[in-house]
C-alpha positions as CSV (number, residue, x, y, z in Angstrom):
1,X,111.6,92.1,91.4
2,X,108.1,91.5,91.3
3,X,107.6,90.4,87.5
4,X,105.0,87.5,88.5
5,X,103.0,90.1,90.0
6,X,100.0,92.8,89.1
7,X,101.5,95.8,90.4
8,X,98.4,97.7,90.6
9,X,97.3,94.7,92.4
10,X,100.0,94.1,94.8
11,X,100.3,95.1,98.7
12,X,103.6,94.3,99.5
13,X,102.2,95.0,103.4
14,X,99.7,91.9,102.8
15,X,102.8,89.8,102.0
16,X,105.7,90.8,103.9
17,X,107.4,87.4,103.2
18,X,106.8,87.6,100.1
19,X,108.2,91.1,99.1
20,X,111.1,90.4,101.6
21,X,112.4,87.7,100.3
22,X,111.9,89.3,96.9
23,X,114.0,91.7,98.0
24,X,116.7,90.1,99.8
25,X,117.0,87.9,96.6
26,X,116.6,90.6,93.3
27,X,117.3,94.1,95.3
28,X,120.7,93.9,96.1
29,X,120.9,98.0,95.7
30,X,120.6,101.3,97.7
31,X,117.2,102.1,96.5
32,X,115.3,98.7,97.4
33,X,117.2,97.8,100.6
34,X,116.3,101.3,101.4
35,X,112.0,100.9,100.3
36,X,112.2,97.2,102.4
37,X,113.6,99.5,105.2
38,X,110.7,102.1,105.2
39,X,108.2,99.1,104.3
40,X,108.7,96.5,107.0
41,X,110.4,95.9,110.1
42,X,113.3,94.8,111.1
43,X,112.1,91.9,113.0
44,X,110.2,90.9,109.7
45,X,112.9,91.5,107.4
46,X,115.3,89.3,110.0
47,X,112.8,86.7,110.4
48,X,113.2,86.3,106.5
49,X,116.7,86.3,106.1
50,X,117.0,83.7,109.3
51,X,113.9,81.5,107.8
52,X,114.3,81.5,104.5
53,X,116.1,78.5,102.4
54,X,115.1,79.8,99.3
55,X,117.0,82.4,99.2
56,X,120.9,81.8,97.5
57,X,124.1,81.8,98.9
58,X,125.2,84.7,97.4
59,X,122.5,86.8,98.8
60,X,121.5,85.3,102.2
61,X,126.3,86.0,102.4
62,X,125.1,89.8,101.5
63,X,122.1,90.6,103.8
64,X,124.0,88.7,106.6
65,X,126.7,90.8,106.8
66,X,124.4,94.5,105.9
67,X,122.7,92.9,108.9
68,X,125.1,91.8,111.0
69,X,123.4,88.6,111.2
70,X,125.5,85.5,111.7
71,X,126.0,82.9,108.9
72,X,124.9,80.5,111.5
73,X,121.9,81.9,112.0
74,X,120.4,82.1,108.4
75,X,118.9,79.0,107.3
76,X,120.0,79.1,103.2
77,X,123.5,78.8,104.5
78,X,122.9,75.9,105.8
79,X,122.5,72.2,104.1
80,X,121.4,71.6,100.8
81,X,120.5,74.6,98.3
């Protein structure tokens, strides 16, 4: 997920958007959602799912519903992509 990155160098705490949306875009399985879980809230994560137009259909569809976020509500499901 976070092949741009020095992982000795990286605090994923310094950058919760970052490593959220990282997260919410690469880490579709038990073991990440479950480190973004420990890591950061769920206000942050939310705020990133809600904020975020980067992030693709397919995933912002999956997060949405794990969630229980409304597709209205998340803003890569809305407009352009």
């Amino acid at each position: 997920m976070f092949w741009d990155a020095n992982l000795d160098e990286l605090d994923p705490t310094a950058y919760p958007f970052y490593a959220i949306e990282r997260v919410l875009e690469y880490g579709g399985d038990e073991e990440a959602g479950g480190w973004m879980r420990r890591t950061f809230t769920d206000e942050q994560i939310l705020d990133v799912l809600r904020t975020d137009r980067r992030l693709t259909p397919p995933s912002a569809t999956f997060w949405a519903f794990i969630f229980g976020v409304r597709a209205s509500d998340v803003a890569a499901l809305h407009g352009e992509h």
